[in-house]
N, C-alpha and C positions, 0 to 999 in steps of 0.2 A: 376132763378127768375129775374124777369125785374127790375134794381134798381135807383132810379133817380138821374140824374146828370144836371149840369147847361151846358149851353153853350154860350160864349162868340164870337161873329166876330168881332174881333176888327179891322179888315183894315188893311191898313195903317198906319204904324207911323215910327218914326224915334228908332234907335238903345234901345237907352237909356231907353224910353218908354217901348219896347217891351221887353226886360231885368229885368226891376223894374216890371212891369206887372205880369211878373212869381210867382216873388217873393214876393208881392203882395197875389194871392192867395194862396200862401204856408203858409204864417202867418195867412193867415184868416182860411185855413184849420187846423191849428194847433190850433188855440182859437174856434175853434168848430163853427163858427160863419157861414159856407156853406159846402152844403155836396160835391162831386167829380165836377172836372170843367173840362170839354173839352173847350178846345181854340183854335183859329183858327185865324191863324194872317200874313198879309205882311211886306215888310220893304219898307219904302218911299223912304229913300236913302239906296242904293248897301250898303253894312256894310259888314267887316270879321270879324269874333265873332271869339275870342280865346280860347280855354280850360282853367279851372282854373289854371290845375299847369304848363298852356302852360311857357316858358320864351321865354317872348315878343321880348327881343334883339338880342337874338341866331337864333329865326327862324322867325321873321317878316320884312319884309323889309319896317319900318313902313313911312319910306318918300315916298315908290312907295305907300302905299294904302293913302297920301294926295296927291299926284298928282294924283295920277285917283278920286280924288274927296269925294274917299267913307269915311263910321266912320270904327271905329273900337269899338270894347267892348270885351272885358271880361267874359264871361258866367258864372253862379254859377254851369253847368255841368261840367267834366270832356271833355278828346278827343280834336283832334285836331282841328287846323284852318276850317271853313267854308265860303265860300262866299253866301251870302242872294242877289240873285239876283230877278232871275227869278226863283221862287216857291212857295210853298206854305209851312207854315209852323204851327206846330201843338205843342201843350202843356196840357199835361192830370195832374193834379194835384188831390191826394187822399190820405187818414190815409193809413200809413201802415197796419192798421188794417183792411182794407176792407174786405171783406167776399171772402175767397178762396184766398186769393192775396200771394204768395210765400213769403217767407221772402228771397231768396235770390235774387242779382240783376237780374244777368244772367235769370233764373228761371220768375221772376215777368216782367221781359225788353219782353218776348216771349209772355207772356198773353197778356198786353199790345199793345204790336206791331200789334195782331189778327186784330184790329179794322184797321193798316195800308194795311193789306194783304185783306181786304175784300175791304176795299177804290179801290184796285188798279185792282181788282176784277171787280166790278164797271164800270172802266174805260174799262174795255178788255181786259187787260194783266196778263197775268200767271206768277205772281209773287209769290215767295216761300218763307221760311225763308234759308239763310244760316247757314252751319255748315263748318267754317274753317278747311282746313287743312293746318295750315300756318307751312314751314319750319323754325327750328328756326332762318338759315341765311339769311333768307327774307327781303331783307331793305326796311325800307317803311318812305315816307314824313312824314310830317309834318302837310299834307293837310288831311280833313276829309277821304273824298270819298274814296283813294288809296285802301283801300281792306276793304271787310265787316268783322262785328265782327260778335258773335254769336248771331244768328237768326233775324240780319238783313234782309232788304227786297231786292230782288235780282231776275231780270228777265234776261234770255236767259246768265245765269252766272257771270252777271253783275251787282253790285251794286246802287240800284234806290230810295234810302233810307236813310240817313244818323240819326240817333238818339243816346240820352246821358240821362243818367239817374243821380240823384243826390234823398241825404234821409238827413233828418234835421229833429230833435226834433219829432221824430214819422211820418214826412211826406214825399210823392213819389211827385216828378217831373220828369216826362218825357218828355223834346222836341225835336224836329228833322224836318231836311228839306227833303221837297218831289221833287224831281228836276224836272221843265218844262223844263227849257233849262242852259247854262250854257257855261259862254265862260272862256274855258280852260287855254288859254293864261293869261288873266287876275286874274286868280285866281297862277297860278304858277309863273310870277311876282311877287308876294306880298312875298313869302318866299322865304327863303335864304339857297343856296347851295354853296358847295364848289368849284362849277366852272359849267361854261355853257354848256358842254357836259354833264355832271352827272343832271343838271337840264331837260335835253331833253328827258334823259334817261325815268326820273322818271316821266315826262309830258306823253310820250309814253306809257308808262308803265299803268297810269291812264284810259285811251283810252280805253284799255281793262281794266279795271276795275270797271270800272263804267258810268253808263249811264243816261240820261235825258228822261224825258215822249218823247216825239216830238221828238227824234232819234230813236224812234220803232214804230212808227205807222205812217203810211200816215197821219192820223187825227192830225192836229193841233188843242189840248186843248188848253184853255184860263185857267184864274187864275179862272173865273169862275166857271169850269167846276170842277175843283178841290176840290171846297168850297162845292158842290153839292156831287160828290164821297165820298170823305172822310167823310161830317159829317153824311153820311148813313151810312159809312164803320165800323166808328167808336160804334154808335148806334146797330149795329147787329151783330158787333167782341166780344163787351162787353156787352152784353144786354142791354142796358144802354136805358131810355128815356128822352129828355133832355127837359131844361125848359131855353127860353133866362135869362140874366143877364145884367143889366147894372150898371155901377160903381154908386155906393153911391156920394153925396158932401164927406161924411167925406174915403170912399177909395179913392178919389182924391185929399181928403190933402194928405193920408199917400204916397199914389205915386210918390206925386211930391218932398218927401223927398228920396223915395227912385231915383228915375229919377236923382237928384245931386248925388248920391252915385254913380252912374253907368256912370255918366259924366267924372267923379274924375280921375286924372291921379295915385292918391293914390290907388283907386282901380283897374285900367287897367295895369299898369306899376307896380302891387306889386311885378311882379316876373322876 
């Protein structure tokens, strides 16, 4: 059964904005106040979003991400470092109560995700869910992308999908980046290895791990083309039909409270 959902294009914005946003509609989904939210959103400036229980000082080299310019933030999901370049990125916010919706992550992360595998659908490419069979002495970064979890998005063996799920107070947040392109260099710069041979390693290593839209197809997509795929992919993975949103005066007091929280070196630097 077709059940409705909001949809937000927020654009462009800077780090902080797109962080407090989420969590934004996670508290409005918890006070009952709007039903499921697809979101669909860029980052104005390059940003490396960290995992929550990431430690910032062990594995961010956080004076190379101020020399190249970018912010940095904190995510209230789980999972490693990402760089928010060039892609598109998405956020589905709902009660865990939803109708049909698994109660476990793993389980609920694959239903979910349908809506990314039809996006990418969409686009021409045969993209599948992964099922890991990770050795347990497999070393892996620090970096999202380096190998898929379970029932990521994955074409031609290659990881093309990066998402994290997080649940508070009865509610689902899922967001994750779609990769258009992605320069490698600059993202494995930003963390920190025990020496530059082992960081080469694991840059190489990446290469075959993971891939970008525009390194499998002759077609160069735009961010536009993205905004177009997905929010149909999304609408026919989940049956979903959506109705635009736009923010309240009073959800843009509460944002801009939240927007200092995600500023705060209290909250980026708590670990």
């Amino acid at each position: 059964m077709t059940t409705e959902w909001l949809y937000i294009n927020s654009g462009k914005n800077d780090a902080y904005y797109n962080m407090a946003l989420d969590e934004l509609l996670m508290r409005k989904i918890e006070r009952n106040e709007i039903p499921p939210v697809l979101r669909l959103y860029e980052w104005e400036i390059p940003t490396l979003s960290i995992g929550y229980f990431q430690r910032i000082h062990r594995e961010i080299d956080v004076e190379k991400v101020k020399d190249y310019g970018y912010q940095l933030v904190r995510r209230k999901t789980g999972g490693r470092g990402v760089l928010h370049e060039q892609e598109l990125t998405y956020s589905l916010v709902l009660p865990e109560s939803y109708e049909n919706m698994p109660q476990t992550v793993t389980q609920s992360y694959k239903v979910l995700s349908t809506g990314l595998l039809e996006g990418f659908k969409n686009l021409g490419l045969d993209a599948y869910f992964s099922i890991p069979e990770r050795k347990k002495s497999e070393i892996r970064s620090s970096v999202c992308f380096d190998t898929a979890s379970w029932y990521e998005l994955v074409v031609e063996g290659r990881k093309i999908a990066g998402s994290a799920q997080t649940r508070n107070n009865g509610v689902i947040m899922q967001h994750g980046s779609i990769l258009l392109d992605v320069d490698i260099d600059h993202l494995f710069d930003m963390f920190k290895f025990t020496n530059e041979r082992f960081k080469e390693k694991m840059k190489s290593g990446f290469k075959s791990k993971a891939v970008a839209i525009n390194d499998l197809t002759d077609k160069q997509f735009t961010v536009d083309d993205l905004y177009v795929a997905f929010k149909k992919g999304f609408e026919t993975g989940l049956d979903m039909h959506t109705t635009e949103y736009r923010l309240t005066e009073k959800d843009k007091e509460e944002l801009e409270v939240l927007i200092e929280t995600y500023k705060s070196d209290e909250w980026n630097y708590k670990r």
